[in-house]
C-alpha positions in Angstrom: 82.0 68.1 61.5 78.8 68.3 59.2 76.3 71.4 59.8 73.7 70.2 61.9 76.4 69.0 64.4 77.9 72.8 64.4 74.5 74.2 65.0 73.7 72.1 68.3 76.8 73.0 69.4 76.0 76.8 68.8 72.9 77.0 70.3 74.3 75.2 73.3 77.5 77.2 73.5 74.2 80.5 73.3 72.1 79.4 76.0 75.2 78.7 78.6 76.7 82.2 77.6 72.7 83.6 78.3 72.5 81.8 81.5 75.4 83.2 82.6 74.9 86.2 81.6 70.9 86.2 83.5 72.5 84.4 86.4 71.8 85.9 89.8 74.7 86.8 92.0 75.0 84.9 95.3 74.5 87.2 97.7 76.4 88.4 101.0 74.6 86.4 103.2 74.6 83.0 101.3 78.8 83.6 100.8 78.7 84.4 104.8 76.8 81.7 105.7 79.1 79.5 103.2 82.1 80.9 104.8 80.7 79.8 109.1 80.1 76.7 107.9 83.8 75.8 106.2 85.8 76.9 109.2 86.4 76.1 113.0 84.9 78.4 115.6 86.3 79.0 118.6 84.6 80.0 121.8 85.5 82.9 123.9 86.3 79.9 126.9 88.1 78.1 124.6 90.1 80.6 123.3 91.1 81.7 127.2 92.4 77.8 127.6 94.2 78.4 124.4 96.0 81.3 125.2 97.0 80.2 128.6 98.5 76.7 126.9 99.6 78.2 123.9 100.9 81.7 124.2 102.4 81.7 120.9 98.5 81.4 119.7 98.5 84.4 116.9 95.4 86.8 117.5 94.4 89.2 114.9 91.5 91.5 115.0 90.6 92.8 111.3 88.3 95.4 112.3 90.1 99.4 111.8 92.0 101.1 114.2 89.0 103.7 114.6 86.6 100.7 115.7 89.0 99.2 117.9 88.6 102.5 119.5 85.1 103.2 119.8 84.3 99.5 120.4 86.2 98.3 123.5 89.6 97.8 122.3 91.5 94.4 121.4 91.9 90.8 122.6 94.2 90.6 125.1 97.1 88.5 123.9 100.9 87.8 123.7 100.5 87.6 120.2 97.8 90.2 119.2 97.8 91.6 115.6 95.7 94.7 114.3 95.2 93.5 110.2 92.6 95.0 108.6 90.2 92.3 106.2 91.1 94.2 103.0 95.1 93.8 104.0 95.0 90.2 105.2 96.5 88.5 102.2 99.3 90.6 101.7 100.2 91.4 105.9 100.0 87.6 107.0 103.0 86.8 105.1 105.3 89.3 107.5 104.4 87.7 110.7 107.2 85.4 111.3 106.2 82.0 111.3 102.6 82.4 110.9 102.4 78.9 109.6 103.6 77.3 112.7 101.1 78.2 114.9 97.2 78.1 115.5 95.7 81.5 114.1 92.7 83.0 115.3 90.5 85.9 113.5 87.6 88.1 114.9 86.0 91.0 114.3 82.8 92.8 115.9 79.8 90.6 114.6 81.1 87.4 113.4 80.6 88.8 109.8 84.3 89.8 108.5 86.0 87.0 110.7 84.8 84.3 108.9 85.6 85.5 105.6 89.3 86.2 107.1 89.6 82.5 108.8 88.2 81.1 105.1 90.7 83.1 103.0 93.7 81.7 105.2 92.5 78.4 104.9 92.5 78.9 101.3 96.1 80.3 101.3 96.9 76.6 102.8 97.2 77.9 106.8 96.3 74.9 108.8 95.4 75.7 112.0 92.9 78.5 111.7 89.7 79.4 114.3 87.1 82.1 113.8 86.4 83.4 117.3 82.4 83.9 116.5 81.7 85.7 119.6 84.0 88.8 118.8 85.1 91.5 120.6 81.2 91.7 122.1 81.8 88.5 123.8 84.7 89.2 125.1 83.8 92.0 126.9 80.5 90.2 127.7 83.0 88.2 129.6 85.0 90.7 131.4 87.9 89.7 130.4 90.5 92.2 129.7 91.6 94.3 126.5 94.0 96.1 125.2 93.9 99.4 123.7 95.6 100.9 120.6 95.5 104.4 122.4 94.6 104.5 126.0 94.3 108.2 125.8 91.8 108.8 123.3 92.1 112.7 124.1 95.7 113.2 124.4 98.4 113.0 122.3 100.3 110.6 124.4 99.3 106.8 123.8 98.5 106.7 127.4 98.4 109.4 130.8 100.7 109.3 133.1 100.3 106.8 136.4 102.0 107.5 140.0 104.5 104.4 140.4 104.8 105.3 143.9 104.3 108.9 146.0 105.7 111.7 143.8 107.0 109.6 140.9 105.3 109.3 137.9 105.2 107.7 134.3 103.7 108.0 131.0 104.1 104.6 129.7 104.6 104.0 125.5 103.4 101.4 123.1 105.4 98.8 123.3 105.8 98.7 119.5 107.7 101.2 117.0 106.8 105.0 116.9 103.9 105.6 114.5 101.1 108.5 113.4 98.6 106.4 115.4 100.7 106.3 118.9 102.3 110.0 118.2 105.8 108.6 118.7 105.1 107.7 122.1 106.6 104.4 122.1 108.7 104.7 125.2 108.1 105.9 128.9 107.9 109.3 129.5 108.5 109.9 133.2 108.5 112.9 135.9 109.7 113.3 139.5 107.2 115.8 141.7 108.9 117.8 144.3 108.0 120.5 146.3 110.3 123.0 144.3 110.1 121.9 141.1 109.8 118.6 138.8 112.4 116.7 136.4 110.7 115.0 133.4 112.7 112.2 131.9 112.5 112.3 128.3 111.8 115.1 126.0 109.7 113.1 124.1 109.9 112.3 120.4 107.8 115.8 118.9 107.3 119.1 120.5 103.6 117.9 120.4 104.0 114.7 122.3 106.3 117.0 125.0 103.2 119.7 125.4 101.1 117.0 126.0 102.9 115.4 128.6 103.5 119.0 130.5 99.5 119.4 130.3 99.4 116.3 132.0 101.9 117.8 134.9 100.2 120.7 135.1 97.4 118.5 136.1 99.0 117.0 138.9 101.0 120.0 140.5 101.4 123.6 140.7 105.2 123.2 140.5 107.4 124.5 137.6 109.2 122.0 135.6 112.9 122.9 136.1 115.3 120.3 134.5 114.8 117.4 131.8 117.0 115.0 131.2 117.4 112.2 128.3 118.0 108.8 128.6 119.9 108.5 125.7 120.1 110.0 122.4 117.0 108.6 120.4 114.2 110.4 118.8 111.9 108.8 121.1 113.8 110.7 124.1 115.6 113.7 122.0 112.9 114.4 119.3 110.8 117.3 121.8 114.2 119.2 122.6 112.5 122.4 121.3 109.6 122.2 123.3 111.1 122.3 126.3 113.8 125.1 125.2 110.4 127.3 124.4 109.9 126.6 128.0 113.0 127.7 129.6 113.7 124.4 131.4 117.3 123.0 130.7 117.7 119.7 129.0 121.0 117.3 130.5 122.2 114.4 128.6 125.0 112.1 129.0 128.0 112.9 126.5 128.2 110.3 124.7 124.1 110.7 124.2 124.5 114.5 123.2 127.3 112.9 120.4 125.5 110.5 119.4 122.4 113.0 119.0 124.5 116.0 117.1 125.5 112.9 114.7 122.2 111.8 114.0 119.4 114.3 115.0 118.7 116.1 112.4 118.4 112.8 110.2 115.6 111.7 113.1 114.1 114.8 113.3 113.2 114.5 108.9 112.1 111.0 109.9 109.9 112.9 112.4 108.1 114.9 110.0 107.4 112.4 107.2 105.9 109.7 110.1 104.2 112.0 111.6 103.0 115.1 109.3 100.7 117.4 111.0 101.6 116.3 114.8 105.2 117.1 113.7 104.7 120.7 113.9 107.4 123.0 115.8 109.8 119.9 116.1 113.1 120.9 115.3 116.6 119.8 116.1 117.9 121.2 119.1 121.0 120.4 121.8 121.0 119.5 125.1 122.2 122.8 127.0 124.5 120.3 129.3 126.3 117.4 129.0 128.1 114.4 132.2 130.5 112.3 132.0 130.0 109.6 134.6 126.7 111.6 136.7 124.8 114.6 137.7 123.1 114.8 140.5 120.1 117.1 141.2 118.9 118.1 145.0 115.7 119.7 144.8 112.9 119.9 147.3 114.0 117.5 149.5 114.9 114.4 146.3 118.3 113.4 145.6 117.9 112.6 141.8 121.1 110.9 140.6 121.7 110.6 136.7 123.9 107.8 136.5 126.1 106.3 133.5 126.4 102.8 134.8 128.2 101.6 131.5 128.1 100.4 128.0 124.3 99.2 127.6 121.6 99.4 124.7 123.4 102.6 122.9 126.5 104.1 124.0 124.5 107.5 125.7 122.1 105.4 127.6 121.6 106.3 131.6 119.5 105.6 134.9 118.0 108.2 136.6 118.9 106.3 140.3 116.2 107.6 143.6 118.4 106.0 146.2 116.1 107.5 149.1 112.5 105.8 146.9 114.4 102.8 146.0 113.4 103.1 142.3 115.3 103.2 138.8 113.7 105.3 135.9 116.4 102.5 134.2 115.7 103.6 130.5 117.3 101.1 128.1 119.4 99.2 130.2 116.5 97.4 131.2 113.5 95.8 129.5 110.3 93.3 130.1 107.2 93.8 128.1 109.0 93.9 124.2 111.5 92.2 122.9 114.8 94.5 123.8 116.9 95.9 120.1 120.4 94.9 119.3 122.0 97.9 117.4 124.7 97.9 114.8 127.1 99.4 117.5 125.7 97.2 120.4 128.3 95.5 122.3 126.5 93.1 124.6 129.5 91.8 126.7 129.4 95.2 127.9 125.9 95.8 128.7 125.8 92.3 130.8 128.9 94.3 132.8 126.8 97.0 132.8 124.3 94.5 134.1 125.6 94.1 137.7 126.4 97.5 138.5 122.7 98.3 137.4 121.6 95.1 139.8 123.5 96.3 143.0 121.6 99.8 143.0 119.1 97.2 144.7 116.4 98.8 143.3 112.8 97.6 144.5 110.7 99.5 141.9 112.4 99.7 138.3 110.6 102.0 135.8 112.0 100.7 132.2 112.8 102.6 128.7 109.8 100.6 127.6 106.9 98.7 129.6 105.2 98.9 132.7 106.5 99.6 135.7 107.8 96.3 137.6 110.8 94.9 139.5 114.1 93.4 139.1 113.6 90.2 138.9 111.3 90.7 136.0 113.6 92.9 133.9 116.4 90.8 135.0 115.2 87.5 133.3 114.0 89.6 130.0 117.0 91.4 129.3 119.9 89.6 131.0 118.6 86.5 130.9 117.9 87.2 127.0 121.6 88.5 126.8 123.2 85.3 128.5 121.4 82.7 126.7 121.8 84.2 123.6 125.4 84.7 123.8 125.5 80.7 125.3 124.0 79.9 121.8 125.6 81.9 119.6 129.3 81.0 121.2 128.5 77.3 121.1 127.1 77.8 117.0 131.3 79.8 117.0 132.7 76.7 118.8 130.8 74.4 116.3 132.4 76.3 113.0 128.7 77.6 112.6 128.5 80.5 110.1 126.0 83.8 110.4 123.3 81.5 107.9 123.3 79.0 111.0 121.8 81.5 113.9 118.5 80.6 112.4 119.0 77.6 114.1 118.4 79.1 117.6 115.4 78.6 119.6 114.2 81.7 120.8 110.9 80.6 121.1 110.7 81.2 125.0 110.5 84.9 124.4 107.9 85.2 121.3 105.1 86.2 123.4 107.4 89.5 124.4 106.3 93.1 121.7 108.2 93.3 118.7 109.8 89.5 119.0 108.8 89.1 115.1 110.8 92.8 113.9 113.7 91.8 116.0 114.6 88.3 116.7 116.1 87.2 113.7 118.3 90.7 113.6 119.4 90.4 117.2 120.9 87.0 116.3 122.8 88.1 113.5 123.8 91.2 115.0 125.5 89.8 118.1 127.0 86.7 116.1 129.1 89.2 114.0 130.4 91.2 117.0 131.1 87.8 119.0 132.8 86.4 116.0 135.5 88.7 116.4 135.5 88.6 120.4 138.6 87.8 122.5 
């Protein structure tokens, strides 16, 4: 290459390096602007239509959880997802087949949403939307949200609601304990009589418990004058000590107070590092008294029965059975809203046996472990319903010569739309197909 040749190529080489180095950066708005025009809107009417034909449609609002709170709340979805802009990329991923179904971003003002929609086209997702009109349009619409925390000045995620005269309920997140819903991922419930009242569930922390007795206080002049747990959980066990500063026994099932003395103080660490300051005063503490198949509590005219049915969800769980009110505080036998767990030790032949004893209380108003309050035929088809055609599926897969690999076969697409479906589906398949393997 002779010299003149080098030169040109020099002083080109200089004045592209200079005009990079003088160019102007594109701004916000030109890269916003960019981003609108390379992905699909979806309007708020649209979006309605395609969550009515498509309830596996994934949702996800990428605004923070403090402007969910002071701006309205969330979309109201089956499949609603709080993913912040900045932890798209690397949250997407853990949604369970997030490639399989439409996705649709928003945010307040149509400026974060589109960036979000374009990023996931870029990451090769194929059906995205960027719902333009935000969380502004859809309460422009009326149309209904949902809340991360429906008690923004309470510790519980939400106050407690009268189910029917005298029976009330704090109802949880349906999704796992965390800082943000201050454990209260399960129902918290309380029966007002004239001589006292009998809160089911401690609560998970001696913080969530106070809460829940300001709440009481609120609603009657009456002492509270017996707890008694579900099961032995955090979510019911964890607030033990708030109760014992209070005087008022707590009752457990047996097998629940085992099962608690076992494991407790192993929750109660987990308490503290989850929840840091809202831990304080939670420590691990007994149940003062123990059944073994019910204890029945007459006070101010209620006949409370606190009834071990049978094997169920864990091996402590019980109903608390208003035979006079036809209602069930059911706990964990029962469940609608989320997608119900499978433990290690979960037998759910049992639990379906358990199953019709529960059904011929005849209850007419069922309060779950988790969930709204509702009825039996809605529990019935979530949770037995779940339990028989799972066991269908996984017995024919055992018939077949199918291995534990092969439960990813089953379709258990009819209960996506239920909380926590993503966490739990693949681990409830697996779980139940090694303790049917070895059924009789």
């Amino acid at each position: 290459m002779n010299i003149t040749i080098k030169k040109c190529l020099t002083v080109l080489l200089l004045s592209q390096l200079v005009s990079v180095a003088f160019a102007q950066p594109t701004s916000s708005a030109t890269v916003l602007n960019q981003a609108r025009e390379q992905v699909k809107t979806i309007s708020t009417q649209a979006l309605v239509e395609q969550l009515s034909n498509n309830p596996n449609t994934i949702v996800i609002d990428v605004r923070s959880r403090e402007e969910i709170l002071l701006q309205g709340g969330m979309v109201e979805a089956p499949r609603i997802y709080n993913i912040e802009r900045g932890q798209l990329e690397l949250q997407i991923e853990l949604l369970e087949e997030s490639a399989d179904h439409p996705i649709v971003v928003y945010s307040y003002n149509n400026q974060r949403s589109p960036l979000a929609a374009l990023t996931l086209q870029n990451m090769g997702y194929q059906q995205v939307y960027n719902y333009a009109e935000g969380i502004t349009g859809w309460n422009k619409a009326g149309l209904t949200v949902e809340l991360l925390d429906k008690a923004l000045d309470s510790v519980l995620y939400s106050k407690p609601v009268e189910v029917i005269p005298g029976v009330w309920s704090a109802i949880g997140a349906t999704e796992p304990g965390s800082y943000e819903n201050s454990g209260h991922n399960n129902n918290l419930s309380f029966i007002v009589t004239d001589e006292g009242v009998v809160v089911v569930n401690a609560g998970d922390n001696f913080r969530l418990a106070e809460a829940l007795h300001h709440e009481i206080k609120q609603i009657t002049v009456q002492p509270v004058s017996y707890v008694i747990l579900e099961n032995g959980q955090g979510h019911a066990a964890g607030g033990i000590a708030y109760w014992k500063a209070q005087n008022v026994p707590v009752i457990a099932h047996q097998d629940a107070a085992k099962e608690w003395q076992h494991q407790g103080e192993v929750i109660i660490e987990r308490i503290h590092r989850r929840m840091r300051d809202k831990a304080f005063g939670t420590e691990f503490m007994m149940p003062d008294e123990t059944f073994e198949d019910e204890r029945i509590i007459e006070l101010g005219g209620w006949r409370i029965e606190a009834k071990k049915l049978g094997p169920a969800h864990s091996s402590g769980d019980i109903s608390v059975w208003l035979p006079e009110k036809k209602l069930v505080i059911a706990g964990d036998i029962a469940f609608h809203q989320r997608l119900l767990p499978i433990f290690e030790d979960t037998d759910t032949k049992s639990w379906l046996e358990t199953w019709e004893i529960f059904e011929s209380l005849n209850a007419e108003f069922v309060i779950p472990g988790h969930g709204e309050a509702t009825n039996m035929d809605e529990v019935r088809k979530y949770t037995k319903g779940y339990l028989v055609y799972m066991r269908e599926q996984i017995s024919a897969l055992i018939d077949d010569g199918g291995s534990l690999e092969d439960v990813e076969q089953i379709d258990q697409s009819a209960y996506r739309h239920l909380d926590t479906y993503d966490q739990l589906y693949r681990l409830n398949a697996s779980r139940i197909f090694r303790v049917m393997e070895f059924e009789f």
